[in-house]
SEVEX-907117 format. One record per residue (C-alpha): residue number from 1; residue in one letter; y, x, z. Coordinates in nm, 4 decimals. Example, Ala and Ser with C-alpha at 12.3 -4.5 7.8 and 13.67 -1.06 7.14 Angstrom:
2
n, res, y, x, z
1, a, -0.4500, 1.2300, 0.7800
2, s, -0.1060, 1.3670, 0.7140
***
This chain:
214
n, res, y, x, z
1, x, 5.3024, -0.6613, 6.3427
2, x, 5.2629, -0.3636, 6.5730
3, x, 4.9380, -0.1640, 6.5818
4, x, 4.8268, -0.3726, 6.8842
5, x, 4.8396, -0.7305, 6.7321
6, x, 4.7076, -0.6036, 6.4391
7, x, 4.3881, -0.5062, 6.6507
8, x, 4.3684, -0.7922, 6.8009
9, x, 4.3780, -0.9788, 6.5158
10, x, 4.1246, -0.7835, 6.2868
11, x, 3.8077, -0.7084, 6.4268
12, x, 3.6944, -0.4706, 6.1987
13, x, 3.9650, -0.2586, 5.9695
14, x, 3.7934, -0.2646, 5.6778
15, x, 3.8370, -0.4557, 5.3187
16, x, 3.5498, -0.6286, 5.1624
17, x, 3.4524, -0.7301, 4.8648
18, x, 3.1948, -0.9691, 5.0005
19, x, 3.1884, -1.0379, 5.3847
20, x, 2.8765, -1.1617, 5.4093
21, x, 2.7085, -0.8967, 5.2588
22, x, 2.8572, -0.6412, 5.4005
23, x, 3.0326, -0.4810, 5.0500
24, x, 3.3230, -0.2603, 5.1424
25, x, 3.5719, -0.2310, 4.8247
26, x, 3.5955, 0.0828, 4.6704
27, x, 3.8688, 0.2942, 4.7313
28, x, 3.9023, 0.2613, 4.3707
29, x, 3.9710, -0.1176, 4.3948
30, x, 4.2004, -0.0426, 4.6523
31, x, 4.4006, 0.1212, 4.4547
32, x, 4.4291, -0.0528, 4.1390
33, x, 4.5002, -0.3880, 4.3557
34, x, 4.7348, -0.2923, 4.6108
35, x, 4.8672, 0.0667, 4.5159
36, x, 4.7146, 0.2459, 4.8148
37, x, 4.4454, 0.3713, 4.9871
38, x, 4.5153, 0.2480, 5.3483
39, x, 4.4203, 0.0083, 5.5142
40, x, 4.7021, -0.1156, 5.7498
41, x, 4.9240, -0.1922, 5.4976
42, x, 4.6791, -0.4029, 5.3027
43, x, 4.5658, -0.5686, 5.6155
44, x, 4.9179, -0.6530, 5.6835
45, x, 4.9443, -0.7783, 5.3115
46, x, 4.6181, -0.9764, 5.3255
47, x, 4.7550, -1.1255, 5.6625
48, x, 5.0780, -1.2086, 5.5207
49, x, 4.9446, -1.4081, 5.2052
50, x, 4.6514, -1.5274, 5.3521
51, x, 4.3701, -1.6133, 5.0923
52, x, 4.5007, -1.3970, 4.7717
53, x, 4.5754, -1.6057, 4.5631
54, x, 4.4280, -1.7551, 4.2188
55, x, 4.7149, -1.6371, 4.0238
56, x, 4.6712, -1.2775, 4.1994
57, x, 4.3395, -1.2997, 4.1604
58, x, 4.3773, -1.3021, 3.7835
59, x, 4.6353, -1.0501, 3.7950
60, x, 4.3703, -0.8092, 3.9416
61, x, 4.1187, -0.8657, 3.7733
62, x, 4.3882, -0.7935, 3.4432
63, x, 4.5062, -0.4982, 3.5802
64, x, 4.0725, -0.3605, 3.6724
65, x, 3.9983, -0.4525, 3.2657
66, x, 4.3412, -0.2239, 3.1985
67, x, 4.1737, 0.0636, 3.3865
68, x, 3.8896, 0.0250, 3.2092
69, x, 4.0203, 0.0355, 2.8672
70, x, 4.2470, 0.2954, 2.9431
71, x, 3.9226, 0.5116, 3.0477
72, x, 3.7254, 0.4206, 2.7513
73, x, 4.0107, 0.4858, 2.5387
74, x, 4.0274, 0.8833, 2.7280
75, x, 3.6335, 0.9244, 2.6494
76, x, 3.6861, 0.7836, 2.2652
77, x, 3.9787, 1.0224, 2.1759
78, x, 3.8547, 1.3762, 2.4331
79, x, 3.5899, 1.5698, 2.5636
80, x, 3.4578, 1.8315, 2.7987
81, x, 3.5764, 2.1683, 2.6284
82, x, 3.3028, 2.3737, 2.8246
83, x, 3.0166, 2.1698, 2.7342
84, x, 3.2041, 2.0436, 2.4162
85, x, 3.0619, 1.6820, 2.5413
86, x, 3.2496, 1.3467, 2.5583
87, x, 3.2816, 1.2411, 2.9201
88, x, 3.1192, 0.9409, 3.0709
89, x, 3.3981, 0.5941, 3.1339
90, x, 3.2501, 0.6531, 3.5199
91, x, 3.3575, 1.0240, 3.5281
92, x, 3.7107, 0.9089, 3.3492
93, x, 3.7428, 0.6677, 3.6467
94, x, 3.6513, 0.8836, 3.8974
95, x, 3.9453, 1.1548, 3.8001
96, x, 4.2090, 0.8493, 3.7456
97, x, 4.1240, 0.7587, 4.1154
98, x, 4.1601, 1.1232, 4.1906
99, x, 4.5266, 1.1472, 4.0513
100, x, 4.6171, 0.7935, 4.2060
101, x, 4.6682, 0.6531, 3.8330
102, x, 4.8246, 0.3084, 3.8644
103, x, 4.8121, 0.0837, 3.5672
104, x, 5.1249, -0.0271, 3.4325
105, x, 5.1212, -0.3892, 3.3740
106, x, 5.2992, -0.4990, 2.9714
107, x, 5.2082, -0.0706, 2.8811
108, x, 4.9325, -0.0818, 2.6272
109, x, 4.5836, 0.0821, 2.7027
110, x, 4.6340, 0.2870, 2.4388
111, x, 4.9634, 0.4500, 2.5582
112, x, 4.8466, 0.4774, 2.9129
113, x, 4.5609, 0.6319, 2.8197
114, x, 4.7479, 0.9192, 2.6345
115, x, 4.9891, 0.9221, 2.9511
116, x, 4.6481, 0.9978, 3.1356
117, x, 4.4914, 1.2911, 2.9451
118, x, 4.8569, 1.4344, 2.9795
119, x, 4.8241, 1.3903, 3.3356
120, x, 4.4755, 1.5117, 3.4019
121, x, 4.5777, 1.8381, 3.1638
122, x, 4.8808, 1.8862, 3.3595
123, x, 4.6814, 1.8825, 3.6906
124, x, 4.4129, 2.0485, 3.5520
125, x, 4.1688, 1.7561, 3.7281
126, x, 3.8738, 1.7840, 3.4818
127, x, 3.8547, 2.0242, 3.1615
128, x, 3.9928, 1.7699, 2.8799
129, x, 4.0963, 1.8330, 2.5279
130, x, 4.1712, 1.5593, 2.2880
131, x, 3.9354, 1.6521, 1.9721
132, x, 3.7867, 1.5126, 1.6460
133, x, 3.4433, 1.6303, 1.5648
134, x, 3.2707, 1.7090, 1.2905
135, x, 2.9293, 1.5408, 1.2306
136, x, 2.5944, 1.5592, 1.0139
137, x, 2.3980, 1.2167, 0.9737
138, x, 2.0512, 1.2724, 0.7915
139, x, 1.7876, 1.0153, 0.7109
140, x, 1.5610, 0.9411, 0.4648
141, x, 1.7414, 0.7619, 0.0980
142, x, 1.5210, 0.4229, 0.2017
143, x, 1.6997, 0.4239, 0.5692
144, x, 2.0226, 0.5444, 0.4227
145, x, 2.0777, 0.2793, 0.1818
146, x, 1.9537, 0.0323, 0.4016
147, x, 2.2253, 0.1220, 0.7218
148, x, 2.5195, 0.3166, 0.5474
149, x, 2.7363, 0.0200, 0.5443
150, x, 2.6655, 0.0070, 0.9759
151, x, 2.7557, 0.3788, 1.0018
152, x, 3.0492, 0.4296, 0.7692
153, x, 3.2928, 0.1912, 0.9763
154, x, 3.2183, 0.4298, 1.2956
155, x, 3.3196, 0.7526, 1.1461
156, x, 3.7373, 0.8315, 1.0742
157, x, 3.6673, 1.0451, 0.7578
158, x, 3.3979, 1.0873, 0.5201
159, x, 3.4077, 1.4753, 0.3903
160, x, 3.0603, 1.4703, 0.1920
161, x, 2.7485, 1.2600, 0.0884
162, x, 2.4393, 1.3976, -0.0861
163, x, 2.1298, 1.1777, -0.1495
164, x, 1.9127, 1.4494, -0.3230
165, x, 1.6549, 1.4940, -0.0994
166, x, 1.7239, 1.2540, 0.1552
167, x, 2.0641, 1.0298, 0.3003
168, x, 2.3250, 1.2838, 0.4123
169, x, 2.6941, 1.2606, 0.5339
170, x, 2.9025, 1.5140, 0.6801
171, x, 3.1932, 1.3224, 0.8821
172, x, 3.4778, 1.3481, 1.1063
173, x, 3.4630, 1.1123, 1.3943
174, x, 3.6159, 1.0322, 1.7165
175, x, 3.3959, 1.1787, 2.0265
176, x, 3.3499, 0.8072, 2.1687
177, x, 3.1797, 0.7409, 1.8280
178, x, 2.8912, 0.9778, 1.8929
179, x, 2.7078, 0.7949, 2.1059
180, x, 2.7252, 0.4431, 1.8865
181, x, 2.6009, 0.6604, 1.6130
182, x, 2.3110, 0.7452, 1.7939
183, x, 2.2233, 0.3914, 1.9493
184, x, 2.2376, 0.2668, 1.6271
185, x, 1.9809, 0.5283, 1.4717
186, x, 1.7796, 0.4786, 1.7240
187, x, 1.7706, 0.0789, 1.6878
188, x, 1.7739, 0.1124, 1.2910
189, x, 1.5451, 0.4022, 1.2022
190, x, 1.3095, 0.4449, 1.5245
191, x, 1.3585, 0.8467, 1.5242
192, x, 1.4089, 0.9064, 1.1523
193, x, 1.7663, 0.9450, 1.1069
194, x, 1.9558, 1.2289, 1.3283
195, x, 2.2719, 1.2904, 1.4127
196, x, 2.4308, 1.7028, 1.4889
197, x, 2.7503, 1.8381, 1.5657
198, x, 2.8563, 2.0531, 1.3464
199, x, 3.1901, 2.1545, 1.5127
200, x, 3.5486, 2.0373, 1.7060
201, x, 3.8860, 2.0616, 1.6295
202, x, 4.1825, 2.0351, 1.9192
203, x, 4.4103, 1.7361, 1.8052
204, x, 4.7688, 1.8461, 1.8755
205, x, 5.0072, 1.5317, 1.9987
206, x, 5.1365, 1.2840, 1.7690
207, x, 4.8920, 1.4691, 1.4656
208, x, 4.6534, 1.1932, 1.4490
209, x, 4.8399, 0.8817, 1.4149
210, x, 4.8519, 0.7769, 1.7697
211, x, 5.1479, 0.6692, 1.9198
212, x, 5.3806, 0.8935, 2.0598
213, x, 5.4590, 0.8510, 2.5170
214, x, 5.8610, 0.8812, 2.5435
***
């Protein structure tokens, strides 16, 4: 196909989602399906095997649940070392799309995702430190007895528990777990239990029982 026949075979050079309603695909999409951004080459591709088909289908939609795991997996193990934050899956995605991260079909999430924060360190794409942090959960002893089983499983490490006055436990937990934490104080306790930060620590490579990228 020269440029010419490919005009006058497409009328409009663009990729959509839905035709009808007029939904480009992401560049995003784009990427994760057919390894580039542009468009004459996945024109050509789309011409050459017509209709994609069901098995390809599948196969993207296997590798777009990859690259989301392997950006929920970033913003469960790292966070923002200026505003000592976890990031967002969306802002994760964003920055993958940024380095043109392709998923590696048979790699694990988990692997690719440490590939990643290597990466996005190494390119310096977005401020991101691996960490563990250090939490306080307080609620009242009726709450605490009521929900401790629910928030024990979401923390890595239990360091203290006091039920003098009321429920407390000081705990090490992964950043992503923050925010489960606090959804499920607000569902179980309606604004009586609380959950602070008490500090960070920088997990150095291989220290924390993940697996090691060759």
């Amino acid at each position: 196909h020269s440029e010419k026949d490919l005009d006058e075979v497409v009328q409009i050079q663009n990729v959509f989602v839905n035709v009808s309603k007029g939904q480009v695909a992401p560049n995003e999409d784009l990427l994760k399906i057919f390894g580039t951004t542009e468009l004459e080459p996945i024109v050509l591709d789309i011409l050459k095997k017509g209709e994609l088909q069901v098995g390809e289908k599948e196969r993207s939609h296997e590798l777009s649940s990859t690259w989301r795991d392997i950006a929920t997996q970033v913003v469960e193990k790292c966070i923002d070392p200026r505003s000592q934050r976890p990031y967002t899956v969306g802002m994760i995605e964003k920055a993958m799309a940024e380095v043109h991260f392709s998923v590696k079909p048979g790699k694990s999430a988990k692997s690719q995702a440490l590939e990643l924060i290597k990466i996005l360190q190494e390119k310096k794409t977005i401020p991101i430190e691996r960490a563990r942090m250090k939490v306080r959960v307080t609620m009242p002893n009726k709450d605490g007895k009521r929900i401790k089983e629910k928030v024990v499983p979401l923390v890595e490490k239990v360091e203290d528990e006091d039920w003098t006055d009321e429920w407390e436990l000081i705990a090490m937990i992964s950043p992503g777990s923050l925010r489960l934490i606090n959804e499920l104080l607000e569902e179980e306790t309606k604004g009586r239990g609380r959950v602070e930060t008490l500090s960070f620590a920088t997990v150095l490579d291989g220290h924390d029982g993940d697996e090691r990228i060759d």
